[in-house]
PALUM-323223 format. One record per residue (C-alpha): residue in one letter; x, y, z. Coordinates in steps of 0.2 Angstrom, whole numbers, padded with zeros to 4 digits, always signed. Example, Ala and Ser with C-alpha at 12.3 -4.5 7.8 and 13.67 -1.06 7.14 Angstrom:
<lotors>
a+0062-0022+0039s+0068-0005+0036
</lotors>
This chain:
<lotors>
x-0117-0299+0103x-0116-0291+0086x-0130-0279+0081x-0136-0278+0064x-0130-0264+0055x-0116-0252+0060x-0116-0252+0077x-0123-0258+0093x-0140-0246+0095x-0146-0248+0076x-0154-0263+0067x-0160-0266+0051x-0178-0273+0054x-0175-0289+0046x-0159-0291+0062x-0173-0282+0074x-0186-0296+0069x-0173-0311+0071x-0165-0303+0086x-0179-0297+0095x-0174-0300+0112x-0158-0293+0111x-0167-0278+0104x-0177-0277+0122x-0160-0281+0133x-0150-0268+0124x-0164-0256+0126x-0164-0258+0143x-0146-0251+0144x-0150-0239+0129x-0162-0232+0115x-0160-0244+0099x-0165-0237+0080x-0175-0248+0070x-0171-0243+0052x-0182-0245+0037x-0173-0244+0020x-0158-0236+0027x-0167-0222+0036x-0171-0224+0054x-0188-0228+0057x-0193-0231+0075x-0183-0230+0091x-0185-0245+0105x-0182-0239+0122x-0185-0249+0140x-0203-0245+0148x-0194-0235+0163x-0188-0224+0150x-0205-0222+0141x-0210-0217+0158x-0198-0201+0163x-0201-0195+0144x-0221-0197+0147x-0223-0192+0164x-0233-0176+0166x-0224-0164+0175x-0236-0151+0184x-0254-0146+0177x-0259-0134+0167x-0262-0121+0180x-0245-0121+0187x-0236-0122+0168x-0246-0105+0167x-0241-0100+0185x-0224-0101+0181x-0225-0093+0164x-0212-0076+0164x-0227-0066+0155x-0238-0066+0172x-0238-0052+0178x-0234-0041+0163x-0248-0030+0162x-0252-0036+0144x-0266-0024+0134x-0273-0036+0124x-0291-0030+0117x-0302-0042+0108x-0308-0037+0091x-0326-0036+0088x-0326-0040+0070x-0342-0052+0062x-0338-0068+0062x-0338-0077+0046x-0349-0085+0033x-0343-0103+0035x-0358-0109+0020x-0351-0115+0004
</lotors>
């Protein structure tokens, strides 16, 4: 099997288009680049990849938790200026 440009995880999308279930195999072993004149333009990866890249991890409760400035007795005062005239 012989990708379409320089090596084996980037095509050219003319070879993406005419190859495109070896696009899918392949990126079920490994992330193919889809370039657009000769700049890469979209990455193709399996569906099981997607997912780990996706997947939330945690809420937004323990993110804030976990966050190394709780607990740091931060003085932060809020500032009482006008707002603003937002009319143009």
């Amino acid at each position: 099997m012989q990708a379409s440009t320089h090596d084996d995880m980037n095509w050219t999308v003319a070879g993406a288009k005419a190859k495109l279930s070896e696009v899918m195999e392949r990126a079920q072993l490994a992330p193919q680049t889809i370039s657009r004149n000769g700049k890469p333009s979209v990455v193709v990866v399996s569906a099981e990849e997607w997912q780990k890249k996706t997947a939330r991890r945690g809420s937004l409760a323990e993110f804030l938790l976990a966050s190394p400035l709780r607990g740091a007795d931060l003085d932060i005062e809020r500032q009482h200026d006008e707002p603003r005239d937002l009319s143009l």
